[in-house]
Backbone as CSV, one residue per row, in Angstrom:
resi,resn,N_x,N_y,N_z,CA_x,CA_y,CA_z,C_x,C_y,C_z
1,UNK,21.050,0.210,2.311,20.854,-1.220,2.504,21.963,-2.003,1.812
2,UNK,22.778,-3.130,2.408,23.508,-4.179,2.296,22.977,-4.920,1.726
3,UNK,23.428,-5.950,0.377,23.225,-6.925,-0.047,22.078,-6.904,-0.591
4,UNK,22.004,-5.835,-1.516,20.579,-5.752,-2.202,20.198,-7.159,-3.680
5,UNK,21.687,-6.932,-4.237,21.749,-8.183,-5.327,21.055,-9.637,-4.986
6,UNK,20.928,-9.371,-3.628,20.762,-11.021,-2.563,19.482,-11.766,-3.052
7,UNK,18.493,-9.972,-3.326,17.444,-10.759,-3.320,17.070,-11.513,-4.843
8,UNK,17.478,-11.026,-5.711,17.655,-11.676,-7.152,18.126,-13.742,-6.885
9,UNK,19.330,-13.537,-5.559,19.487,-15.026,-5.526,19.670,-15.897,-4.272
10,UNK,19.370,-15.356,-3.306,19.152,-15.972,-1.895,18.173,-17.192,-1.921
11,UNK,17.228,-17.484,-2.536,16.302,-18.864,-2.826,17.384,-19.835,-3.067
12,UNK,18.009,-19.459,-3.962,19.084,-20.955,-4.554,19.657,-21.312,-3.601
13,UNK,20.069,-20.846,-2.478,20.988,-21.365,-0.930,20.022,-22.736,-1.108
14,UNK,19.058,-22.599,-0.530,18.361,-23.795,-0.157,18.220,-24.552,-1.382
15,UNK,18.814,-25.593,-0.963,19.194,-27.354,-1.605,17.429,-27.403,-1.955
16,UNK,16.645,-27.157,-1.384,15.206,-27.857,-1.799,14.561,-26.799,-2.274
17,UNK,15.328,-25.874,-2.904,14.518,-25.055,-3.448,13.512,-25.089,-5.043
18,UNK,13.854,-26.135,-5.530,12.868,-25.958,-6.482,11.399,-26.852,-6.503
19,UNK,11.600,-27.620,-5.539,10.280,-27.925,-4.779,9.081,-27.485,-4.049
20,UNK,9.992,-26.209,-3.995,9.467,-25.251,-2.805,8.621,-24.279,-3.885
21,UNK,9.563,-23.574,-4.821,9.393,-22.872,-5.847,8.168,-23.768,-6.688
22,UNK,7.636,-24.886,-6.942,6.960,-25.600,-7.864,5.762,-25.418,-6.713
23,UNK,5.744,-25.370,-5.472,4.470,-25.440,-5.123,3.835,-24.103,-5.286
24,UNK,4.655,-23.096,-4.749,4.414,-21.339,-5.020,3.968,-21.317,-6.316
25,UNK,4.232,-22.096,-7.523,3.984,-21.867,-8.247,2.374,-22.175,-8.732
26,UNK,1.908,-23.423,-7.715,0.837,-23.795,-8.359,-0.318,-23.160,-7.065
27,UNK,0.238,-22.785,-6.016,-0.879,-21.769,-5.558,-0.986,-20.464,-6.462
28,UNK,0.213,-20.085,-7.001,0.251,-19.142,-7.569,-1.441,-19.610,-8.517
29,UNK,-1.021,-20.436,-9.291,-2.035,-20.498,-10.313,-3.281,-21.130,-9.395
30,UNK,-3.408,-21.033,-8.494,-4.827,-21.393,-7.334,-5.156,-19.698,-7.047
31,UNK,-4.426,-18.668,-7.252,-4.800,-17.793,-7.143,-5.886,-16.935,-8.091
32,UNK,-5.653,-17.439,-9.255,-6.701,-17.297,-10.325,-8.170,-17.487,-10.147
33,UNK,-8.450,-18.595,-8.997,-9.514,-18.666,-8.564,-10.013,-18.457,-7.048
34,UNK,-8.856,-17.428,-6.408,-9.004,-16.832,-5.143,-8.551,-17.708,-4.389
35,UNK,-8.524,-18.876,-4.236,-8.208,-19.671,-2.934,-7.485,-19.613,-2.546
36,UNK,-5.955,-19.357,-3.747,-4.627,-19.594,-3.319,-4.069,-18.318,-3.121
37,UNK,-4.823,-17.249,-3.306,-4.351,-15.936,-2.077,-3.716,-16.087,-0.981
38,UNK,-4.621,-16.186,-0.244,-4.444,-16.630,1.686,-3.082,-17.212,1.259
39,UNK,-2.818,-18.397,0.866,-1.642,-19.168,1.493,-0.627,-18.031,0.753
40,UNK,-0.393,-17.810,-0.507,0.487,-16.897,-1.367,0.962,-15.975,0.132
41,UNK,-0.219,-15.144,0.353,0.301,-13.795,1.311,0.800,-14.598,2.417
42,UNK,-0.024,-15.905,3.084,0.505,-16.323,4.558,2.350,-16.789,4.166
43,UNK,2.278,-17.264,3.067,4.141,-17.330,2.758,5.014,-16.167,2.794
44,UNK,4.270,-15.182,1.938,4.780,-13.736,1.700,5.301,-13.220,2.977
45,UNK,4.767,-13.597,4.029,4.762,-13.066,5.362,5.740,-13.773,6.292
46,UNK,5.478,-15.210,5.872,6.915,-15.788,6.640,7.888,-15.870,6.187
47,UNK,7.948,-15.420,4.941,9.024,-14.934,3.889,10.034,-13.809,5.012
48,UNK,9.500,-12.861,4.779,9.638,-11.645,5.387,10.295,-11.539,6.782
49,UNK,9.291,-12.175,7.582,9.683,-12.520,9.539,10.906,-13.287,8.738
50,UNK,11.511,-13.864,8.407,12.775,-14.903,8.318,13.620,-13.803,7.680
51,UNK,13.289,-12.760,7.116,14.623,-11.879,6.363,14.779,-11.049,7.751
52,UNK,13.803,-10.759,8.164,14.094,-9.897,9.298,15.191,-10.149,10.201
53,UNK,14.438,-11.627,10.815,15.374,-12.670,11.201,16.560,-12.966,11.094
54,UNK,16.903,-12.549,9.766,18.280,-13.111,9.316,18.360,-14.489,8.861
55,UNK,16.834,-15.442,8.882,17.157,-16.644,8.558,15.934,-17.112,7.445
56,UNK,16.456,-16.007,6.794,15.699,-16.710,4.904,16.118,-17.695,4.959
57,UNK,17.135,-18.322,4.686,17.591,-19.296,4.309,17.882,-20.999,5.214
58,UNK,17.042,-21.874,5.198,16.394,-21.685,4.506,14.991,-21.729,3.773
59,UNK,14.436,-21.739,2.876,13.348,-21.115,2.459,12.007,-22.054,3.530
60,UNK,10.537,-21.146,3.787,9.779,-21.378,4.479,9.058,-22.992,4.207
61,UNK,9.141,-23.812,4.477,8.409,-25.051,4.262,6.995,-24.840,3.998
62,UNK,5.925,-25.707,2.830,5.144,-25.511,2.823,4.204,-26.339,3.605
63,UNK,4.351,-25.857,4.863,3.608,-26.508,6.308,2.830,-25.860,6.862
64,UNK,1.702,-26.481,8.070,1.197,-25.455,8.564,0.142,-24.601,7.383
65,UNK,-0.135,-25.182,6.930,-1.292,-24.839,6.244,-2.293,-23.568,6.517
66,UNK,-2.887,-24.675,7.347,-3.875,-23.562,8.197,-3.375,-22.328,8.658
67,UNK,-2.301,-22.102,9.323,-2.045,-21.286,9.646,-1.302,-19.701,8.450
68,UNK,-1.015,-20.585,7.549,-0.188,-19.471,6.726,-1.922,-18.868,6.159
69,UNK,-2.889,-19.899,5.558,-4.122,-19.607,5.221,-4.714,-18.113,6.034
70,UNK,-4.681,-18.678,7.137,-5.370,-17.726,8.552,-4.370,-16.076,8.304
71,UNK,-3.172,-16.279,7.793,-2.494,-15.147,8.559,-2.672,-14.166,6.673
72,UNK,-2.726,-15.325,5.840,-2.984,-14.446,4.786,-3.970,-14.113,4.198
73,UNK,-4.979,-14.560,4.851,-6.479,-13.938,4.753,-6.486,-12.983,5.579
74,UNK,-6.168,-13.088,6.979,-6.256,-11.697,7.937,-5.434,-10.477,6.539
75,UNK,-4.312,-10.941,6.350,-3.691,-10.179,5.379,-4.026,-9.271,4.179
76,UNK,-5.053,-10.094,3.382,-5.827,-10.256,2.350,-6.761,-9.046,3.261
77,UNK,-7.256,-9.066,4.050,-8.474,-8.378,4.773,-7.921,-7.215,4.603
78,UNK,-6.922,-6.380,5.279,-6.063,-5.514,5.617,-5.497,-4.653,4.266
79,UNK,-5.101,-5.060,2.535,-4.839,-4.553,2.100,-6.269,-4.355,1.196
80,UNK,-6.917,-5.175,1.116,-8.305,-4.378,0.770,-8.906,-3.419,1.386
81,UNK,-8.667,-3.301,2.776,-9.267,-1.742,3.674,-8.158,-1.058,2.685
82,UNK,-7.241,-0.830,2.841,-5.995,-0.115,2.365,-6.754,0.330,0.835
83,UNK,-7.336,-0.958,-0.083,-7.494,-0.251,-1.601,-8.990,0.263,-1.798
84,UNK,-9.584,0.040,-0.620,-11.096,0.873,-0.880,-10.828,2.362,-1.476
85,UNK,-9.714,3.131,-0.692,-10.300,4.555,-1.070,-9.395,4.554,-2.607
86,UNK,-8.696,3.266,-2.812,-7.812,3.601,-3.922,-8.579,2.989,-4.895
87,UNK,-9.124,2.040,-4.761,-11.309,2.029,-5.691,-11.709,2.955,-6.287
88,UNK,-12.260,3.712,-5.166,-13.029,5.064,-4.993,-12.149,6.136,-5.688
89,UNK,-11.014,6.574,-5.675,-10.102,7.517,-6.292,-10.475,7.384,-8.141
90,UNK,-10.684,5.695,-8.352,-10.790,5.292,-9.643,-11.767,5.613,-10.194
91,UNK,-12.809,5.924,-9.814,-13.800,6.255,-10.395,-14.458,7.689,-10.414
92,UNK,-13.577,8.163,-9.915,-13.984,9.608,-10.430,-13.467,10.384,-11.444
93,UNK,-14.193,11.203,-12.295,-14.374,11.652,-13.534,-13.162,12.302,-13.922
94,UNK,-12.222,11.877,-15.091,-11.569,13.111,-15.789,-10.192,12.050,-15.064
95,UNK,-9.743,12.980,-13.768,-8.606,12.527,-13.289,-8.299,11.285,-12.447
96,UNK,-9.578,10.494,-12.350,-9.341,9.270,-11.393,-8.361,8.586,-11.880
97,UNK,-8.372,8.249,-12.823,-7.143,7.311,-12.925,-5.589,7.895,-12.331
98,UNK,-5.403,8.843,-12.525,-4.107,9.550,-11.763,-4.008,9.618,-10.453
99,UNK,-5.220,9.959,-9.567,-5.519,10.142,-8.310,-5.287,8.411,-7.767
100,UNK,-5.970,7.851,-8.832,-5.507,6.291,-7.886,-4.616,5.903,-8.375
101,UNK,-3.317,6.579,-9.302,-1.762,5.870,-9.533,-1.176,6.688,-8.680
102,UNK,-1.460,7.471,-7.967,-0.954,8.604,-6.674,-1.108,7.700,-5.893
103,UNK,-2.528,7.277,-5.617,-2.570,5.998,-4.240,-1.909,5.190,-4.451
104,UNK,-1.258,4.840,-5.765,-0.951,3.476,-5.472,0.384,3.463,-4.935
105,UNK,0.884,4.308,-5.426,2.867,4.689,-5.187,2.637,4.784,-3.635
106,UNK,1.900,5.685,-2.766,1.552,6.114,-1.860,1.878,4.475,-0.818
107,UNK,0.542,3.778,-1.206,0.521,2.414,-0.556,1.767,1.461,-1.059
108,UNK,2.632,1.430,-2.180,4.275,1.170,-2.726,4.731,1.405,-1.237
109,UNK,4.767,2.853,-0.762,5.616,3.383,0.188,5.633,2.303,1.230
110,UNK,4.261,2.633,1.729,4.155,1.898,2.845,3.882,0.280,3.139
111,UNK,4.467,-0.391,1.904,3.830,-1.769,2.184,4.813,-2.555,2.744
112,UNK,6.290,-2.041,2.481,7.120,-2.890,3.311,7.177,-2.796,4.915
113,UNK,6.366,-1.679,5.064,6.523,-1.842,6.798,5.092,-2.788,6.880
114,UNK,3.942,-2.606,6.420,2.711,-2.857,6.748,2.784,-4.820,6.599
115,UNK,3.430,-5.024,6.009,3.901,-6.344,5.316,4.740,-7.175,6.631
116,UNK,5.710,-6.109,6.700,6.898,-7.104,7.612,6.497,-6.800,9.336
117,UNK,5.771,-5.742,9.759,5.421,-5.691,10.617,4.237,-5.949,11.128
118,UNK,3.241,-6.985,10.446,2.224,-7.859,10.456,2.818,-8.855,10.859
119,UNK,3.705,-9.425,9.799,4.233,-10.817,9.725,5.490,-11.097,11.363
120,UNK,5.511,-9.767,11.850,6.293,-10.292,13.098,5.396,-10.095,14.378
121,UNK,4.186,-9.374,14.057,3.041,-9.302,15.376,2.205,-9.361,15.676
122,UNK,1.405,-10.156,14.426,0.247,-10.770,13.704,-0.849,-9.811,14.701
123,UNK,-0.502,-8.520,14.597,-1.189,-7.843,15.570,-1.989,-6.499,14.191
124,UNK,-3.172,-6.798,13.672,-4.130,-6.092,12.854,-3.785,-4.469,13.540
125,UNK,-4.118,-4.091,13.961,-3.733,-2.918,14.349,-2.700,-2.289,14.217
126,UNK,-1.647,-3.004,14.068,-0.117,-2.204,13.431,-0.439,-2.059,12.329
127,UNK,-0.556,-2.640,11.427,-0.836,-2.082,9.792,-1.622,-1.135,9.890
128,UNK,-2.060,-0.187,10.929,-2.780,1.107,10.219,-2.117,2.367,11.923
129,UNK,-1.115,1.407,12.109,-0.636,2.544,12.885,0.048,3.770,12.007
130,UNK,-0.867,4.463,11.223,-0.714,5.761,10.892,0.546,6.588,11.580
131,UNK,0.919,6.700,12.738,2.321,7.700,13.267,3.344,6.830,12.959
132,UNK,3.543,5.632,13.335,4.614,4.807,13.047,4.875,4.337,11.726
133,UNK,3.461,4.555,10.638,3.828,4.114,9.065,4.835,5.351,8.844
134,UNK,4.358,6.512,9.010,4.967,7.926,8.134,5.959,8.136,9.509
135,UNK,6.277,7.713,10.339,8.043,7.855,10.915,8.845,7.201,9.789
136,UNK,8.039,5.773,9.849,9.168,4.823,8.739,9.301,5.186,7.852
137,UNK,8.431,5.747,6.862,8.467,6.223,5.448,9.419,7.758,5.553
138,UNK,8.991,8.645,6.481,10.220,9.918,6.498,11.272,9.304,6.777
139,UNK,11.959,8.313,7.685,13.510,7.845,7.885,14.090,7.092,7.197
140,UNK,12.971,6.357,6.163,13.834,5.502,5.223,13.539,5.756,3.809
141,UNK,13.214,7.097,3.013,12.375,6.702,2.066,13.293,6.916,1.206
142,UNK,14.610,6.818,1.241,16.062,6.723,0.505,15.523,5.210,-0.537
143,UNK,15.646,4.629,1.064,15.668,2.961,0.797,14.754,2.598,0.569
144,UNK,13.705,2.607,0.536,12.081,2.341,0.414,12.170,2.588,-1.256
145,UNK,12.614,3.292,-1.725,12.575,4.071,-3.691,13.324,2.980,-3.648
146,UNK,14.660,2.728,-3.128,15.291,1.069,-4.088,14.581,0.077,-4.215
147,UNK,14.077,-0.098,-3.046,13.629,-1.456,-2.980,12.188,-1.704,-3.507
148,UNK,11.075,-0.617,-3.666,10.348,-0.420,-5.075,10.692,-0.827,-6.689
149,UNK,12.340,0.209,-6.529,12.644,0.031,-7.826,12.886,-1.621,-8.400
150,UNK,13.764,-2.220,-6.992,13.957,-3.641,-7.611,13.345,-4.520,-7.518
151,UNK,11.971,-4.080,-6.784,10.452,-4.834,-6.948,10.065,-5.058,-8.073
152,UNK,10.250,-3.679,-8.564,9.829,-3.544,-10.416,10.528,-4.201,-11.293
153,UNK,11.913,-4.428,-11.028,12.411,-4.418,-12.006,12.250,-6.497,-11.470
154,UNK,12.158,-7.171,-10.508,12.284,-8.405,-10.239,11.154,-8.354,-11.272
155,UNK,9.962,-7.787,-11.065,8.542,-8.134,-11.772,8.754,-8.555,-13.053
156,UNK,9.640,-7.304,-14.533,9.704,-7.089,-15.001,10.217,-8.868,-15.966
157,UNK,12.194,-9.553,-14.801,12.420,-10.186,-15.258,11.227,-11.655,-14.965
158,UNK,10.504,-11.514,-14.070,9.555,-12.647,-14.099,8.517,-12.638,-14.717
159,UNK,8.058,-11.713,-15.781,7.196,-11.695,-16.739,7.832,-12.176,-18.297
160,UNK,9.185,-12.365,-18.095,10.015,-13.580,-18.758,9.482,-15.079,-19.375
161,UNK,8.858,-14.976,-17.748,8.421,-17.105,-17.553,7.662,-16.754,-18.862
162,UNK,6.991,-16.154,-19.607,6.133,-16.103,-20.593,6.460,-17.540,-21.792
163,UNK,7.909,-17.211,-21.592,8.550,-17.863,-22.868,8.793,-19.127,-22.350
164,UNK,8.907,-19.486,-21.025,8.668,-20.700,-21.191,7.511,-21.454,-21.167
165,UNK,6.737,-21.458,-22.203,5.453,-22.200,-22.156,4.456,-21.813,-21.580
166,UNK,4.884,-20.347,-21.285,3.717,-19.592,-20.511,3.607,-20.155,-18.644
167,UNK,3.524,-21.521,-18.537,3.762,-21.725,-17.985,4.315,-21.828,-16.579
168,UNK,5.637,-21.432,-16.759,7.010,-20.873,-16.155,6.762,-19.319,-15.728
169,UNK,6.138,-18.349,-16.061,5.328,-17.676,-15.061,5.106,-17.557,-14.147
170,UNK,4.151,-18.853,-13.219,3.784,-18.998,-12.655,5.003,-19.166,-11.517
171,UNK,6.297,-19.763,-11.685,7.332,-19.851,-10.863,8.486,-18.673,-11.135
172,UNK,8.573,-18.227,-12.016,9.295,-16.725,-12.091,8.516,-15.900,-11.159
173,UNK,7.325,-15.713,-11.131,6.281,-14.597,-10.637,6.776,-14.860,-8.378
174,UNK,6.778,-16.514,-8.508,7.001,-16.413,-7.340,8.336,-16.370,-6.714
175,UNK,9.147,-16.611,-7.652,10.212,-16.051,-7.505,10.608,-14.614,-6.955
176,UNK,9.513,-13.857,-8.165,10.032,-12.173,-7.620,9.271,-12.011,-5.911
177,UNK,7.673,-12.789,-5.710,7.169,-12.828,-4.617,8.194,-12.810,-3.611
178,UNK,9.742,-13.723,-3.458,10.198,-14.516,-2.628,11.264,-13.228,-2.439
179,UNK,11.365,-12.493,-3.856,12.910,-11.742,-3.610,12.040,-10.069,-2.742
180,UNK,11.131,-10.156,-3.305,10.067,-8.566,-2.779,9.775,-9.039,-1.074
181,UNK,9.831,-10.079,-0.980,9.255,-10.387,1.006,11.001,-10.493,1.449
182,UNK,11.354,-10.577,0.931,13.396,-10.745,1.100,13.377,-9.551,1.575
183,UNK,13.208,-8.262,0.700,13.546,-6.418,0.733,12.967,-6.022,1.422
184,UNK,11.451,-6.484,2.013,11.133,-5.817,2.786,11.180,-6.017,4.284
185,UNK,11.844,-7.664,4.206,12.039,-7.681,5.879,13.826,-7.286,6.050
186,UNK,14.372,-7.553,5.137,15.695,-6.071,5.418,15.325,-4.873,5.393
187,UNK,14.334,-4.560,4.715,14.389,-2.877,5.200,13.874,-2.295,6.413
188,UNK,12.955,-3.323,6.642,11.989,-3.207,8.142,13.288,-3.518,9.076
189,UNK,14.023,-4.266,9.149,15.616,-4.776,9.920,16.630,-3.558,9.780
190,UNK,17.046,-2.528,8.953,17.471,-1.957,8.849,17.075,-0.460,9.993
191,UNK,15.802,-0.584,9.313,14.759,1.179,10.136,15.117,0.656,11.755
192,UNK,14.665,-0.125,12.288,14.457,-0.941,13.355,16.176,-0.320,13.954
193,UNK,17.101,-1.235,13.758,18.033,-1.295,13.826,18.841,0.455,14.177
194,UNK,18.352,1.045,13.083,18.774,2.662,12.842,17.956,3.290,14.079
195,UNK,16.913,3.012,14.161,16.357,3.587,15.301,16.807,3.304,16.690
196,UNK,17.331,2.258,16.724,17.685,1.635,18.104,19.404,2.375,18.857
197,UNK,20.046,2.669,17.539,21.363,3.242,17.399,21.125,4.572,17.453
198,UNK,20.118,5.223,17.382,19.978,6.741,17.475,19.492,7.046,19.056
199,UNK,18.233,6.091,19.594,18.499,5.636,20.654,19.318,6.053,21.815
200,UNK,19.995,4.965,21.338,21.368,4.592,22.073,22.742,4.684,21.166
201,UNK,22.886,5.790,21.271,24.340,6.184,20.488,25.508,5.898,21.533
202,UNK,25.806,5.271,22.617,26.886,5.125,22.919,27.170,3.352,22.660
């Protein structure tokens, strides 16, 4: 993958970005009391369709309400099927806790396809197309480990905001939100792309 540094600073393109960033921030903190889920993921998602796109930049307006609500509750629906059995892994005796940090890397793997290929076909049924998750994950899982890694490590510098007043958190955190929906609609753009060229190799 090209232009991985991007996602650390592709937000700043857009002139209105810290307006944008101040509202993420305070659904962020609406998330504390569930509401501001839905919209968080319905952004996360048009985050994503626009990297795919090629047109992050720039950043998603906070419009359309209803609709980002609708697409990140369907959303919200979808990765809770996904953490039931990773629940269930948790509570069993001795080794659960390992068995569900196995699930969790597991669902790591697969969330950038399940993520970016929602957000371009708002079609529930792709997120559990099982043959097409583990094609993507065997052809890209080079790139899939980076873009984990700099998930982690975005997390890491947005647990920073601490120091400012605690506060500032809340907009670091969505920050890394903005750079993690960045990686995964390039990587979903990338597989896509690679597949189409194998394809059609002339």
């Amino acid at each position: 993958m090209e232009n991985l540094g991007r996602a650390f600073t592709f937000m700043f393109e857009d002139r209105a970005w810290p307006g944008k960033v101040i509202l993420g921030g305070v659904f962020i903190l609406l998330s504390c009391v569930i509401i501001g889920i839905p919209f968080i993921l319905g952004y996360q998602l048009e985050m994503s369709r626009r990297a795919y796109e090629n047109k992050e930049v720039p950043l998603p307006e906070w419009d359309n309400m209803g609709d980002k609500f609708t697409q990140g509750l369907i959303f919200l629906i979808i990765v809770i099927i996904y953490w039931i059995p990773g629940s269930l892994l948790f509570l069993l005796p001795c080794l659960g806790p390992c068995f569900s940090l196995v699930y969790a890397l597991i669902f790591a793997l697969i969330a950038p396809y399940i993520t970016t290929k929602f957000a371009l076909t708002r079609d529930f049924n792709e997120a559990f197309n099982f043959q097409k998750i583990m094609e993507f994950v065997k052809a890209n899982i080079g790139d899939i480990v980076i873009v984990i890694l700099i998930s982690i490590a975005m997390g890491i510098v947005a647990s920073f905001g601490v120091i400012l007043l605690i506060v500032g958190v809340l907009f670091t955190l969505f920050w890394s939100i903005l750079g993690q929906s960045y990686l995964y609609g390039k990587l979903l753009l990338k597989a896509d792309s690679g597949a189409i060229q194998a394809q059609n190799p002339d």
